[in-house]
C-alpha positions in Angstrom: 0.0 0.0 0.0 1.9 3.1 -1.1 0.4 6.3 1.0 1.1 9.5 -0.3 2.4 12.2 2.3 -0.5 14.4 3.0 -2.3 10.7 3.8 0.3 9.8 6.2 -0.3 12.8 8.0 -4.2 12.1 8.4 -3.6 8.0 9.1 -3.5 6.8 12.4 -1.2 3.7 12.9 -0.9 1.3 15.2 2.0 -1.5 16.1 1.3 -4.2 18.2 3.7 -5.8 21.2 3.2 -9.2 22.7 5.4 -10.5 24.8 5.7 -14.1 26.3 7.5 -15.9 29.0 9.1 -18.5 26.7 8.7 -20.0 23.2 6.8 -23.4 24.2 2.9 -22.8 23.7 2.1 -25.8 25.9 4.0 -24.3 28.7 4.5 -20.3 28.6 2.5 -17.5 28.2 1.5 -14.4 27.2 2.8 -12.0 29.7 2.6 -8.3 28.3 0.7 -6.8 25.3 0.9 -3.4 24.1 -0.4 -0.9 21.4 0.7 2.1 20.6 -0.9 4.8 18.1 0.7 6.9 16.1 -0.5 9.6 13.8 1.9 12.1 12.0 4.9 11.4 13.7 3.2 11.9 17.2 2.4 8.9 19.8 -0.9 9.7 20.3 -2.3 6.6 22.4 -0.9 3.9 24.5 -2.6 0.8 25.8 -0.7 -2.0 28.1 -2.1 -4.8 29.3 -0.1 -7.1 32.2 -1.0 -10.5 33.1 
């Protein structure tokens, strides 16, 4: 998907983290998960979740 700038500037992104206690599904877990938003250039929202 190729934005152009002035589309950038009006998108709202958002990359997700999740991190885990270990690489074996049948024996770790999902400890963490975060979001964050971004919208031209700015971090505009945060959400954290801790199990």
């Amino acid at each position: 998907m190729a934005l152009r700038n002035s589309d950038s500037k009006q998108t709202t992104f958002a990359f997700l983290d999740i991190d885990t206690a270990g690489g074996n599904a049948s024996h770790d877990r999902i400890t963490e998960i975060g979001i964050c938003f971004w919208r031209d250039g700015e971090d505009v929202a945060a959400i954290l979740s801790f199990f």
